[in-house]
Backbone of each chain as ProteinMPNN parsed JSONL, in Angstrom:
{"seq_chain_A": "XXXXXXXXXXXXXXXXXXXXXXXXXXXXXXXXXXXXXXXXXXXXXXXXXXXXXXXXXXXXXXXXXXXXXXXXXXXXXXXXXXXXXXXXXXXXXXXXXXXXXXXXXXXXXXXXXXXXXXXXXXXXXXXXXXXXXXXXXXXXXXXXXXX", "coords_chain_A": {"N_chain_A": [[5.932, 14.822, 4.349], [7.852, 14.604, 1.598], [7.916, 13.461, -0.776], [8.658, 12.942, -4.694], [5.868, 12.379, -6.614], [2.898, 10.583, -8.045], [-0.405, 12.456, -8.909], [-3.097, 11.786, -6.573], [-6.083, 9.789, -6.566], [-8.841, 9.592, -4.816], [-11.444, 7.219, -4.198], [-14.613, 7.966, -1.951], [-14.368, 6.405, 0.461], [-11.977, 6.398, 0.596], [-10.443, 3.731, -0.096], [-10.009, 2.677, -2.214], [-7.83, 3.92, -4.976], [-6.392, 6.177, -6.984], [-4.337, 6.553, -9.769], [-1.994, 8.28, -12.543], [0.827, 6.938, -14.218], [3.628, 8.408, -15.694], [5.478, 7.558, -17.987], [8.443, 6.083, -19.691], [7.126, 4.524, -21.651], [4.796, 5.658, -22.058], [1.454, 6.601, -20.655], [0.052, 5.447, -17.664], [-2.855, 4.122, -16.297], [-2.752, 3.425, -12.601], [-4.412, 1.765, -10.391], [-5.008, 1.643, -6.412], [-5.782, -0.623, -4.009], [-7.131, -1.003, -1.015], [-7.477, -4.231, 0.855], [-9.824, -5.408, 2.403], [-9.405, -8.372, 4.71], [-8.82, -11.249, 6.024], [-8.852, -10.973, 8.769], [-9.976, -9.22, 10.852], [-9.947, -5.559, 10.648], [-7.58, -5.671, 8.882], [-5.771, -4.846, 5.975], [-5.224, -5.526, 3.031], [-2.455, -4.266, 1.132], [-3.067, -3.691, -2.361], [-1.914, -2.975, -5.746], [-2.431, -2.294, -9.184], [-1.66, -2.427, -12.803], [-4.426, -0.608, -14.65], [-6.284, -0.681, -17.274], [-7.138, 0.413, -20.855], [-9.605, -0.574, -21.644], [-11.141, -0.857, -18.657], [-10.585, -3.184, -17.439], [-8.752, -4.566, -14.677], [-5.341, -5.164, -15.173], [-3.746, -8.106, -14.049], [-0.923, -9.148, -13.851], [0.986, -7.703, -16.02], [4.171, -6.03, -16.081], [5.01, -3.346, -16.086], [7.268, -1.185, -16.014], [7.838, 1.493, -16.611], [9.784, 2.754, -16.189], [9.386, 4.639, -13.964], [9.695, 3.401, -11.159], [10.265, 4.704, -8.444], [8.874, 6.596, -8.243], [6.237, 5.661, -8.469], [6.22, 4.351, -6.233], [6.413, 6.057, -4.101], [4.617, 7.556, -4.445], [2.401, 4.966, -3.714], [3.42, 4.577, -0.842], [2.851, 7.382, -0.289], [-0.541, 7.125, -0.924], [-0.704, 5.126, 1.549], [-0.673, 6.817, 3.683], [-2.75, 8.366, 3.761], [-4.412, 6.834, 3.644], [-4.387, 5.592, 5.993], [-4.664, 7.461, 7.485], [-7.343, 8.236, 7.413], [-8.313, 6.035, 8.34], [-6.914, 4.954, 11.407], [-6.373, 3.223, 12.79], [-6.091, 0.996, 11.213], [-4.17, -2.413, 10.022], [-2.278, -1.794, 7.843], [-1.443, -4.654, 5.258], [1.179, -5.815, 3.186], [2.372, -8.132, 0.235], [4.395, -9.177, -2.112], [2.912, -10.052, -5.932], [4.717, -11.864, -6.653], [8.221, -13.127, -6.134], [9.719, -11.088, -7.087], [8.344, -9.159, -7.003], [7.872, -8.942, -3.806], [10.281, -8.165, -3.011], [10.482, -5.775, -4.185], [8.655, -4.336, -2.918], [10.115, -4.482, -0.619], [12.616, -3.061, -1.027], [11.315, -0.924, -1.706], [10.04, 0.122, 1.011], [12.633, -0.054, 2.391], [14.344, 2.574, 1.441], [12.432, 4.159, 1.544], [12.389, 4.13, 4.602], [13.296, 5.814, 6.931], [11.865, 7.753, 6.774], [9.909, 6.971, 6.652], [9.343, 5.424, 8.903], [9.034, 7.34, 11.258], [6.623, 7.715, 11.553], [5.319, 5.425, 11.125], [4.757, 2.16, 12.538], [6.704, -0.904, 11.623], [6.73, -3.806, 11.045], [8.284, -7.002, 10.265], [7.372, -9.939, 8.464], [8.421, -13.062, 9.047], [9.751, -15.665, 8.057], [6.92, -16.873, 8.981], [6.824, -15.63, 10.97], [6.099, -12.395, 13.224], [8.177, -9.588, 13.195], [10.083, -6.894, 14.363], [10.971, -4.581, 11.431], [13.832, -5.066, 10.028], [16.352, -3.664, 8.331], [17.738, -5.315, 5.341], [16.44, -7.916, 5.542], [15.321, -10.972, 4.127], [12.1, -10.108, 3.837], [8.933, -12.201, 4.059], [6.576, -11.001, 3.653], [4.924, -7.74, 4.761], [4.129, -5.37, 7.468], [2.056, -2.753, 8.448], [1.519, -0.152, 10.959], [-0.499, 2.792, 11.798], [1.196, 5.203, 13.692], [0.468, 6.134, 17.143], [-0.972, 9.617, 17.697]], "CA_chain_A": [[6.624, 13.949, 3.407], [7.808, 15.501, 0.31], [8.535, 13.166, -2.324], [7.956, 13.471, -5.632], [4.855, 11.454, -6.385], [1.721, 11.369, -8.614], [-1.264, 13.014, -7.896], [-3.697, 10.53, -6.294], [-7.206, 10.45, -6.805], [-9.603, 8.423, -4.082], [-13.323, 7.263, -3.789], [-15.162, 8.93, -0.877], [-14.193, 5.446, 2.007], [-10.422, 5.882, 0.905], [-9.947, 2.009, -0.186], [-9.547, 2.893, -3.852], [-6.851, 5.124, -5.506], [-6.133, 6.055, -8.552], [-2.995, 7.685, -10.285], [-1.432, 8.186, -13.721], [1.997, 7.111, -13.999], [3.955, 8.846, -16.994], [7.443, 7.239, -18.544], [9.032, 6.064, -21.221], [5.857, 3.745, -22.406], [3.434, 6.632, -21.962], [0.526, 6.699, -19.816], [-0.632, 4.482, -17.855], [-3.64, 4.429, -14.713], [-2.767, 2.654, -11.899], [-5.324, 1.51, -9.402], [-4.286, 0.93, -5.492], [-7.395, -0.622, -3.419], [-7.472, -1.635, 0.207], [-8.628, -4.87, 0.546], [-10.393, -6.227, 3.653], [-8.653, -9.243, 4.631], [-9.608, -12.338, 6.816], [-8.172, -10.579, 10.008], [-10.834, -7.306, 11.051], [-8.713, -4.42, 11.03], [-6.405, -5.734, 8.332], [-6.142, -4.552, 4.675], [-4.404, -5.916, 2.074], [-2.348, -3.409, -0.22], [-2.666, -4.515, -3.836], [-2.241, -2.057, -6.534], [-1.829, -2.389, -10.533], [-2.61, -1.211, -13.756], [-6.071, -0.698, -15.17], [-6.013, -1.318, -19.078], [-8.141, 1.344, -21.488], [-11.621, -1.075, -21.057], [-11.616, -0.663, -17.057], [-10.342, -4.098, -16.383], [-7.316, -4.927, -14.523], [-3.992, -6.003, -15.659], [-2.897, -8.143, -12.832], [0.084, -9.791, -14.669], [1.67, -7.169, -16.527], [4.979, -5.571, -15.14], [5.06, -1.795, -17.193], [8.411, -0.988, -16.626], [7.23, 2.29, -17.068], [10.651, 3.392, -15.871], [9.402, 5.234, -12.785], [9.172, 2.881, -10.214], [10.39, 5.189, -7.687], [7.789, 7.833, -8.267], [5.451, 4.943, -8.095], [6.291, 3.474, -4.848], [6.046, 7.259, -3.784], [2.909, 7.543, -4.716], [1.897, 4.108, -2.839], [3.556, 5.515, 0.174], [1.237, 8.482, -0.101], [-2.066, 6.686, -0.517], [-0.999, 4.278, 3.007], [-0.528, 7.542, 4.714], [-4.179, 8.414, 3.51], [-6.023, 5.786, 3.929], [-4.124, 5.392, 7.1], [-5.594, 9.195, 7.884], [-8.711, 7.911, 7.329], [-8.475, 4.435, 9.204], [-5.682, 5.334, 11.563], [-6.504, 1.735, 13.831], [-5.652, -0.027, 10.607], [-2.837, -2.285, 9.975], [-2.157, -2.613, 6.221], [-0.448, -5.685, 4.97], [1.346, -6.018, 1.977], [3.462, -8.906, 0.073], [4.36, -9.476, -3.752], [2.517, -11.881, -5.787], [6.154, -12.528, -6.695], [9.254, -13.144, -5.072], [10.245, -10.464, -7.852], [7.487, -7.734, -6.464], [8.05, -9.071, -2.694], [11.786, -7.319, -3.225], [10.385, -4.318, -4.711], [8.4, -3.843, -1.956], [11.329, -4.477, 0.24], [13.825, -1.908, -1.709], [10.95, 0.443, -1.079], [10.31, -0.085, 2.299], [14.113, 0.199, 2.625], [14.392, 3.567, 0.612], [11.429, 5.324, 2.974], [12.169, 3.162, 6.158], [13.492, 6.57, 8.126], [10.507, 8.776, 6.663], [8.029, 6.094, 7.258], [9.33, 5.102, 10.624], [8.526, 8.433, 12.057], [4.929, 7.828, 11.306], [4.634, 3.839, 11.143], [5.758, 0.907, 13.123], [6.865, -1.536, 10.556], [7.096, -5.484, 11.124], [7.967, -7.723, 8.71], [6.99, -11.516, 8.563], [10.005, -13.716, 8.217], [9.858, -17.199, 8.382], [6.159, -16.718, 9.341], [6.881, -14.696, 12.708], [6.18, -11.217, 12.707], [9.319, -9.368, 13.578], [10.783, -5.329, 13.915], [11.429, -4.521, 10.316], [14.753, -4.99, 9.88], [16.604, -3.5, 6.595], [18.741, -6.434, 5.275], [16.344, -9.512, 5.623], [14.58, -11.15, 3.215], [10.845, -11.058, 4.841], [8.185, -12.588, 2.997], [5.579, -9.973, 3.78], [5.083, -6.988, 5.553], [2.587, -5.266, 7.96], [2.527, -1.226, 9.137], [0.658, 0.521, 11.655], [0.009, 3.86, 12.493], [1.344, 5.136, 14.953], [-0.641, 7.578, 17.389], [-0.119, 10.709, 18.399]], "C_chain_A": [[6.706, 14.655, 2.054], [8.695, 14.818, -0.83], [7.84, 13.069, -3.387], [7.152, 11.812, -5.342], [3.951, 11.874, -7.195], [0.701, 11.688, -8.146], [-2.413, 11.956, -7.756], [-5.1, 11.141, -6.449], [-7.665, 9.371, -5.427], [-10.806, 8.625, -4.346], [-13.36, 7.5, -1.887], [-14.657, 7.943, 0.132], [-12.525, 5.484, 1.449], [-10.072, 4.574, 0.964], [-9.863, 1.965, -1.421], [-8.738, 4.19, -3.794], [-6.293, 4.877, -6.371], [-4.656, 7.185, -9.182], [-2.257, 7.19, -11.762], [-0.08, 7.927, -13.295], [2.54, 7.295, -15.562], [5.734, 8.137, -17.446], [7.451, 7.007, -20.151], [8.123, 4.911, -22.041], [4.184, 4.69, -22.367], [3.006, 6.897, -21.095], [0.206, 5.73, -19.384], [-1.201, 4.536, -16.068], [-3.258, 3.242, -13.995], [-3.898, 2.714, -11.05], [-4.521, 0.787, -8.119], [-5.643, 0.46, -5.346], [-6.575, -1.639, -2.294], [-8.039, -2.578, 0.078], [-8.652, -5.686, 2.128], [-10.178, -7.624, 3.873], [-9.438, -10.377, 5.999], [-10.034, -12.108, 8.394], [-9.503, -9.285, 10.33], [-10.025, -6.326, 11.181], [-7.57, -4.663, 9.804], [-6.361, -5.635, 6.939], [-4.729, -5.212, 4.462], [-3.997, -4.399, 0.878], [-2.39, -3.988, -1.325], [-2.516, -3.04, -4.853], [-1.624, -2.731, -8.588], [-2.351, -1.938, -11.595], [-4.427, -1.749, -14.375], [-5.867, -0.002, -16.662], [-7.339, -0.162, -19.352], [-9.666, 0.452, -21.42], [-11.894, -1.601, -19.828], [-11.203, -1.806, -16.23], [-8.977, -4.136, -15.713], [-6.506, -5.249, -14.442], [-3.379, -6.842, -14.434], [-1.594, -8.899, -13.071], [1.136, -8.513, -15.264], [2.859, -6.483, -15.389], [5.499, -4.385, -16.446], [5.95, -1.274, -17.474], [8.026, 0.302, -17.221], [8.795, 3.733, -16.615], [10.807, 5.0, -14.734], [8.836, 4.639, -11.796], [9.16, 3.266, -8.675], [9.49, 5.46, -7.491], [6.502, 6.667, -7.952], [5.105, 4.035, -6.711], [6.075, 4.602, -4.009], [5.041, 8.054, -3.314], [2.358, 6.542, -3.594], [2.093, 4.309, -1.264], [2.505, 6.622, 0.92], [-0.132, 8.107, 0.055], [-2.033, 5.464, 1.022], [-1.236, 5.73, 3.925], [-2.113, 8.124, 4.479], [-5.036, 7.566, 4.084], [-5.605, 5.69, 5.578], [-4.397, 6.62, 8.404], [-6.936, 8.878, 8.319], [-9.176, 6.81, 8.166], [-6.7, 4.714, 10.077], [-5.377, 3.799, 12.939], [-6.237, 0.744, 12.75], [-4.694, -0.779, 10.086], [-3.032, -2.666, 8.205], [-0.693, -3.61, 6.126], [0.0, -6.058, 3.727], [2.225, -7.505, 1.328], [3.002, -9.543, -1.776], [3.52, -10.645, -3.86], [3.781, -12.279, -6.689], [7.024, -12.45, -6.049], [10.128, -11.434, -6.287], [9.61, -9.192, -6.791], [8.033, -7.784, -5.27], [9.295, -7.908, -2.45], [11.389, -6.218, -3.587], [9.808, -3.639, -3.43], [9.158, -3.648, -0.738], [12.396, -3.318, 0.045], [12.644, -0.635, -1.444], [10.64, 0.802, 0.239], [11.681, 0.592, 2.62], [14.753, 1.744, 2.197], [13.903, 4.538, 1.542], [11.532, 5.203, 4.038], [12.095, 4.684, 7.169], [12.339, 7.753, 7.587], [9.608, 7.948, 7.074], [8.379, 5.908, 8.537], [8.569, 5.836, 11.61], [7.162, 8.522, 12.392], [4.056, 6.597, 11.691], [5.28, 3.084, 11.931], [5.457, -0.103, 11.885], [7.248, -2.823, 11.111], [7.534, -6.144, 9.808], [7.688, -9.173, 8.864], [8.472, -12.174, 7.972], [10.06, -14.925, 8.525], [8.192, -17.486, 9.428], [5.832, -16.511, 11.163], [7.126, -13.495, 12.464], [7.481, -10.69, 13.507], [9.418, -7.667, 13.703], [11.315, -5.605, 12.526], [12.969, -4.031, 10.394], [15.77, -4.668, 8.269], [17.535, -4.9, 6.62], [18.442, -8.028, 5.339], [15.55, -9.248, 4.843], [13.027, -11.391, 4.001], [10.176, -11.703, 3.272], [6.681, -11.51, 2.899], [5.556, -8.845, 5.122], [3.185, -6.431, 6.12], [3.235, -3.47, 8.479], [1.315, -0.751, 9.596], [0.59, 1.541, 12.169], [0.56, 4.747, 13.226], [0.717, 6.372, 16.058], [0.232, 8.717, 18.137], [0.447, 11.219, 19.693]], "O_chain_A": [[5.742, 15.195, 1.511], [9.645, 15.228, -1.497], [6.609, 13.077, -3.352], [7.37, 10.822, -4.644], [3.804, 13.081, -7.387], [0.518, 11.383, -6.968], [-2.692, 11.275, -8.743], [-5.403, 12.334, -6.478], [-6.906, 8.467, -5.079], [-11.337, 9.693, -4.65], [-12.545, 7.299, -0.986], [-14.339, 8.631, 1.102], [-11.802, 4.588, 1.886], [-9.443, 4.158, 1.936], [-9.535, 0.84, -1.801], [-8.817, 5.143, -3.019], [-5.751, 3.826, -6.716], [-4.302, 8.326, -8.884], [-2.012, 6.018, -12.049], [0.351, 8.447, -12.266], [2.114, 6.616, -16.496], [6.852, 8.462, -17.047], [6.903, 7.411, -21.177], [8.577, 4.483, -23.103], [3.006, 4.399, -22.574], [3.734, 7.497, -20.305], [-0.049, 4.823, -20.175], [-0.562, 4.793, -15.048], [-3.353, 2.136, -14.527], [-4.422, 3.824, -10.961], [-3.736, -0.152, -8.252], [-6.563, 0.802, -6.089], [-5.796, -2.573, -2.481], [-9.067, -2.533, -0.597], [-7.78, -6.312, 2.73], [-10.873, -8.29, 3.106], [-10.433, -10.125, 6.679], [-10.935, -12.616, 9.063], [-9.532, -8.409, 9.465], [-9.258, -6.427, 12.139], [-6.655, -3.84, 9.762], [-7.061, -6.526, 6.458], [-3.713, -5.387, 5.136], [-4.754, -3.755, 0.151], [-1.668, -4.982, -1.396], [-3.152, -2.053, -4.484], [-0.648, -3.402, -8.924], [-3.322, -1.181, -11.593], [-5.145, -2.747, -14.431], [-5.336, 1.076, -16.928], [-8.222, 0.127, -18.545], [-10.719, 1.019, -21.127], [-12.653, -2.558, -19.674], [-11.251, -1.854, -15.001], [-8.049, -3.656, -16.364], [-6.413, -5.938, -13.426], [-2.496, -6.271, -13.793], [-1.226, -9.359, -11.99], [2.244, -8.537, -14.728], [2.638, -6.388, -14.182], [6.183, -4.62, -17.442], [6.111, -0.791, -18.595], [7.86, 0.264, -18.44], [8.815, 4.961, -16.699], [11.64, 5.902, -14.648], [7.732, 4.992, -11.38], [8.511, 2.684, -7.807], [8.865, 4.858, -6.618], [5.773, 7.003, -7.019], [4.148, 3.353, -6.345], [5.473, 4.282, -2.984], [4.735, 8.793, -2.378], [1.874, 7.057, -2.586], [1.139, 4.23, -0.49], [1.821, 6.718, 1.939], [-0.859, 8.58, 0.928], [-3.078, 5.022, 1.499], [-2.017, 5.657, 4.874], [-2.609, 8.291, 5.594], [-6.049, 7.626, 4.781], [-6.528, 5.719, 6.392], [-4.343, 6.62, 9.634], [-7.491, 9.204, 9.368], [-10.319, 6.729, 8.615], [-5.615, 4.672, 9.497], [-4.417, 3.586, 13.68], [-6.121, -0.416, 13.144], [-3.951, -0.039, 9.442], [-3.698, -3.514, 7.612], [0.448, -3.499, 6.576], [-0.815, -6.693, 3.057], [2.848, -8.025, 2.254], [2.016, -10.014, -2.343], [3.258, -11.581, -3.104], [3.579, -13.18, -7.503], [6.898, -11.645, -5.127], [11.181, -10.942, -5.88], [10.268, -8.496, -6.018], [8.821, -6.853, -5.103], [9.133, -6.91, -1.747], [12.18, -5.356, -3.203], [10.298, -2.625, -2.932], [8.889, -2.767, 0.078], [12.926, -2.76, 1.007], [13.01, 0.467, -1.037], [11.03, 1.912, 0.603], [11.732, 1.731, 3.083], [15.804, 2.009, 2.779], [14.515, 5.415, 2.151], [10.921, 5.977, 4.775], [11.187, 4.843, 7.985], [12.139, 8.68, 8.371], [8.636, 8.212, 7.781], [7.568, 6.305, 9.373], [7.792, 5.412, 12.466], [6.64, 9.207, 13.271], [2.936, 6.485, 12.189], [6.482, 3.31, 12.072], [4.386, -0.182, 11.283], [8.304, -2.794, 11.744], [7.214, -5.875, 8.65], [8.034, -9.431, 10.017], [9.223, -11.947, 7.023], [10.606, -15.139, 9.607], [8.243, -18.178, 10.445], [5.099, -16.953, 12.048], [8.052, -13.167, 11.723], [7.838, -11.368, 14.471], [8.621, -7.125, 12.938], [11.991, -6.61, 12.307], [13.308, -2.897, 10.731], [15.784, -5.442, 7.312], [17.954, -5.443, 7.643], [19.212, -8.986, 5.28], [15.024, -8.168, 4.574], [12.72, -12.425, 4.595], [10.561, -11.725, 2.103], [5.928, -11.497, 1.925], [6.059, -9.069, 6.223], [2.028, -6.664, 5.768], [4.381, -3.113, 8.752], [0.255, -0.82, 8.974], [1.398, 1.726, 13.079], [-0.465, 5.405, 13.404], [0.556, 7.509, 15.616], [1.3, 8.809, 18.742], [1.134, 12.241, 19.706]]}, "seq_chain_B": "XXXXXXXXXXXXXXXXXXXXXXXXXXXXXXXXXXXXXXXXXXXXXXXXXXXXXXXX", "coords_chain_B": {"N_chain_B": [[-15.739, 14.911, -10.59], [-15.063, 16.227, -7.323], [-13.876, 18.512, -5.073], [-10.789, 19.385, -4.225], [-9.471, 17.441, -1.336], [-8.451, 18.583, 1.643], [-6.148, 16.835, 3.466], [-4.103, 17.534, 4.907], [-3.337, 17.908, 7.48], [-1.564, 16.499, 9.014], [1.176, 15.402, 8.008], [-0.151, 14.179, 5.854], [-1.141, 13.199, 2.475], [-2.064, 15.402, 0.112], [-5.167, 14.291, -1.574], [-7.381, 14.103, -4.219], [-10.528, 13.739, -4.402], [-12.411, 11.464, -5.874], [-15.336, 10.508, -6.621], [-16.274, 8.998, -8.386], [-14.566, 6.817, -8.254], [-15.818, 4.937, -6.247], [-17.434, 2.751, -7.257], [-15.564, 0.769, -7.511], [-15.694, -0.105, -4.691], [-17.42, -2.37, -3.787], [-16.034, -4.328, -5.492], [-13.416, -6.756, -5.617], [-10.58, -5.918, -6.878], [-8.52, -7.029, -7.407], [-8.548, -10.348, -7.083], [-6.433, -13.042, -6.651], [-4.494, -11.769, -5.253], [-5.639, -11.525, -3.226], [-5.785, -13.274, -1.907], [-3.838, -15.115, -1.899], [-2.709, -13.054, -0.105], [-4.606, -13.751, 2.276], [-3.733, -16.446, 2.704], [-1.7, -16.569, 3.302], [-1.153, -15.113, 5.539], [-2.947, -16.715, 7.0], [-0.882, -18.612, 7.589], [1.279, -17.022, 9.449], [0.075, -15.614, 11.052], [-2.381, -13.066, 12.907], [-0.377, -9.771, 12.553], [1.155, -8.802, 15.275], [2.912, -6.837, 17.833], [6.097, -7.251, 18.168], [7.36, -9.155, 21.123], [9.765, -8.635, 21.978], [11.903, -6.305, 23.789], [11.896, -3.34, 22.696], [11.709, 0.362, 21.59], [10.264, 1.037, 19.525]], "CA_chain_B": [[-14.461, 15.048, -9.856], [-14.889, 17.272, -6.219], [-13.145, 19.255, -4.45], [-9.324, 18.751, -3.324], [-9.97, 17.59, 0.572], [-6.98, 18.711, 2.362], [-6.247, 15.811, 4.544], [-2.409, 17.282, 5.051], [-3.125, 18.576, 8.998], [-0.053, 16.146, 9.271], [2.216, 14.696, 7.246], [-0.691, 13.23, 4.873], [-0.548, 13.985, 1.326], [-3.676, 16.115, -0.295], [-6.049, 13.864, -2.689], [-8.428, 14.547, -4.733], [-11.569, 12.797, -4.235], [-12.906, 11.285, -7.191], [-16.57, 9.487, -6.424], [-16.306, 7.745, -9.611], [-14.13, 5.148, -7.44], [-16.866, 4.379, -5.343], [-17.516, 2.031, -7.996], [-15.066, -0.443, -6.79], [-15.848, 0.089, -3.165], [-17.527, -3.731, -3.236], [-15.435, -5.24, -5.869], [-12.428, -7.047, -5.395], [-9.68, -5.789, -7.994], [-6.934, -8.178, -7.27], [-8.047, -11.276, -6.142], [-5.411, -13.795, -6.283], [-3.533, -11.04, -4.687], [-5.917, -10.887, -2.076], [-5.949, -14.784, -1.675], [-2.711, -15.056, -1.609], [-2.185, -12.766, 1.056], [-5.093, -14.439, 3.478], [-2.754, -17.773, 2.66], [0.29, -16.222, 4.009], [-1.113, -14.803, 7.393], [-2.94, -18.043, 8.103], [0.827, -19.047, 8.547], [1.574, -16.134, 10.416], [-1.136, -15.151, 12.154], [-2.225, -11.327, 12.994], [0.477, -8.838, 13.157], [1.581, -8.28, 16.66], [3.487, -6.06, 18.109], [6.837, -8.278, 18.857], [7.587, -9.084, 22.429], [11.188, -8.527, 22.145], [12.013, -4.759, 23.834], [12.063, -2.483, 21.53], [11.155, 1.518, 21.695], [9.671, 1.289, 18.328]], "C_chain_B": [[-15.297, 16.376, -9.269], [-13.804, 17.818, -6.063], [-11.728, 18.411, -4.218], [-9.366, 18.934, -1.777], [-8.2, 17.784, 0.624], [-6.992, 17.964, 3.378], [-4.507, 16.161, 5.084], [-2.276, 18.279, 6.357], [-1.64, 17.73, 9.663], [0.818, 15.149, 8.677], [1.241, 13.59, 6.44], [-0.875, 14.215, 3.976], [-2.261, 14.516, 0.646], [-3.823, 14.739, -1.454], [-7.347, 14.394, -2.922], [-9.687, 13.432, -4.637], [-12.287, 13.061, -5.579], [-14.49, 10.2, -7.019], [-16.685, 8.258, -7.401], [-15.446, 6.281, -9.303], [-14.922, 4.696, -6.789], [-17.24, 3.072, -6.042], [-17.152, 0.954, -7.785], [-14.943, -0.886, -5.461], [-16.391, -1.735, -3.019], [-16.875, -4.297, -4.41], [-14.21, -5.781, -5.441], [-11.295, -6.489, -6.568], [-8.61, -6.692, -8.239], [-7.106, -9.583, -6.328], [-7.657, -12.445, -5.875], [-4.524, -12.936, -5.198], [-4.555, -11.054, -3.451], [-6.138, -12.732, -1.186], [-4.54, -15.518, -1.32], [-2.029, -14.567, -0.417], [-2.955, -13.179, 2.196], [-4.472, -16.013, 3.658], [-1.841, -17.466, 3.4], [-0.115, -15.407, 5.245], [-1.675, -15.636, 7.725], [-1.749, -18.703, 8.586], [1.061, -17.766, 9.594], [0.996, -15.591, 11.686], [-1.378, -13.445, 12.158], [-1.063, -10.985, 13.097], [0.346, -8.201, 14.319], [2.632, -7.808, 16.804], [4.703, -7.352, 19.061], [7.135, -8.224, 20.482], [8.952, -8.67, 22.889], [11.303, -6.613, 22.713], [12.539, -4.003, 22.831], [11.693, -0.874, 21.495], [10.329, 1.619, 20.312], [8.377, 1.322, 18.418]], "O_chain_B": [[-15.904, 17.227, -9.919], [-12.827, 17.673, -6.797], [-11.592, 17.195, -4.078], [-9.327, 19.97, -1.114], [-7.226, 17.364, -0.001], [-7.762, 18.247, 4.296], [-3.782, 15.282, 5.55], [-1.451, 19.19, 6.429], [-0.875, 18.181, 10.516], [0.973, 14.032, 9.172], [1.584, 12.414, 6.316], [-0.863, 15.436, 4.139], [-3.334, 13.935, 0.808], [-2.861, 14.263, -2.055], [-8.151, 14.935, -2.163], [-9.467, 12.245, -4.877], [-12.623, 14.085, -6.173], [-14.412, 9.047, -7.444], [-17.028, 7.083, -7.265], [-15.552, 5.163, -9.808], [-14.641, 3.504, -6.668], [-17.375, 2.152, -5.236], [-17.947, 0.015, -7.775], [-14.253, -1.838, -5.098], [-15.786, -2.404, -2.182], [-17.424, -5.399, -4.399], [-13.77, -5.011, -4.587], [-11.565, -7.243, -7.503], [-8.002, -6.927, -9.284], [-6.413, -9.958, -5.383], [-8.249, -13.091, -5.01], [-3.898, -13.549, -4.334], [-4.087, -10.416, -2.508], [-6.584, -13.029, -0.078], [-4.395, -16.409, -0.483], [-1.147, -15.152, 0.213], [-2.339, -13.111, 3.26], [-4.733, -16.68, 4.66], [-1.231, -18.24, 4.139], [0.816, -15.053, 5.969], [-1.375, -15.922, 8.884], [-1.598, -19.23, 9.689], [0.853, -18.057, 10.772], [1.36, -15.286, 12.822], [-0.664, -12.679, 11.512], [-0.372, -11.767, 13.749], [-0.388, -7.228, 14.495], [3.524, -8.167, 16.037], [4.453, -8.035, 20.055], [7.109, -7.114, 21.014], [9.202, -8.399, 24.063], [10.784, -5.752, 22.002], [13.612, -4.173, 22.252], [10.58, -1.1, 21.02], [9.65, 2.645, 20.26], [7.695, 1.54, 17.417]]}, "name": "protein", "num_of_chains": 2, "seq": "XXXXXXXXXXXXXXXXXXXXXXXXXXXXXXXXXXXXXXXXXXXXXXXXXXXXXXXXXXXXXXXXXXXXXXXXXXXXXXXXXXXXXXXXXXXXXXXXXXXXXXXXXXXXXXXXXXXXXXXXXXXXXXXXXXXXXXXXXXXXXXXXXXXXXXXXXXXXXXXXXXXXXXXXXXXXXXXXXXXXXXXXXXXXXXXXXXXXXXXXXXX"}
């Protein structure tokens, strides 16, 4: 996979990741983190920024005018962690109908690079489905796929 | 900050391992976001692999 992207940092279990993103508001650290979800086997993606005294912004929207490079990036740390945990399905879905779409337009953007790698569902009317470009899901799910 | 593990034997991207995340290894960072999303697969349920044929 070779898109541009920032450089990621992780802690040693790969369920944290960390990355600068640089635009037209400066600097600013994002934090992804895996999060262990009700299901065994099933992480939650969340990621957002982390503010100069360590806590994290979960509200703000940075507009940092590289949201590509940032979804790029997030891309990169599933295929990691998904290195690392390759039986796991991660599940993602905005906590807005604003984000939900972002995650959808990126999804939609990588679909034929990620395909190759992931099987992709999406939840749509709370039935998981083949990710289809062109519907509105409400959340998504991706799983490795083996070799 | 360690070494850069090369985890890119196939199509995964090199990171740098930073221990200083370990830190949040038992916190939660996001969790409405993570409450939110165990709300929205009790509607759904696990992700399964649809029944419909598919080569995917």
């Amino acid at each position: 996979m070779m898109l541009d992207r920032y450089e990621l940092k992780a802690g040693t279990n790969f369920t944290t990741f960390e990355f600068v993103s640089e635009g037209r508001k400066g600097k600013v650290t994002k934090v992804i983190q895996f999060q262990s979800m009700d299901y065994t086997g099933l992480y939650n993606l969340a990621f957002d920024d982390l503010m100069a005294d360590g806590k994290i912004d979960d509200i703000v929207i940075t507009d940092n005018g590289d949201s590509e490079k940032i979804l790029a990036t997030v891309v990169a740390a599933i295929y990691a962690f998904t290195h690392k945990y390759p039986d796991a399905w991660v599940y993602a879905t905005g906590s807005t109908d604003g984000r939900t779409r972002l995650y959808r337009m990126g999804i939609n953007k990588y679909f034929e690079t990620v395909q190759a790698d992931f099987q992709i569902f999406g939840d749509y009317k709370n039935e998981w489905e083949w990710y289809e470009r062109g519907k509105d899901y409400q959340a998504f799910a991706v799983r490795r796929k083996k070799d | 900050m360690k070494t850069t593990l090369e985890v890119n034997k196939k199509k995964t991207p090199v990171v740098r391992i930073d221990p200083s995340l370990d830190k949040y290894d038992n916190i939660i960072l996001f969790p409405e976001k993570l409450e939110e999303a165990n709300k929205r697969i009790r509607k759904s349920g696990f992700p399964k692999v649809p029944v419909k044929k598919d080569n995917r």
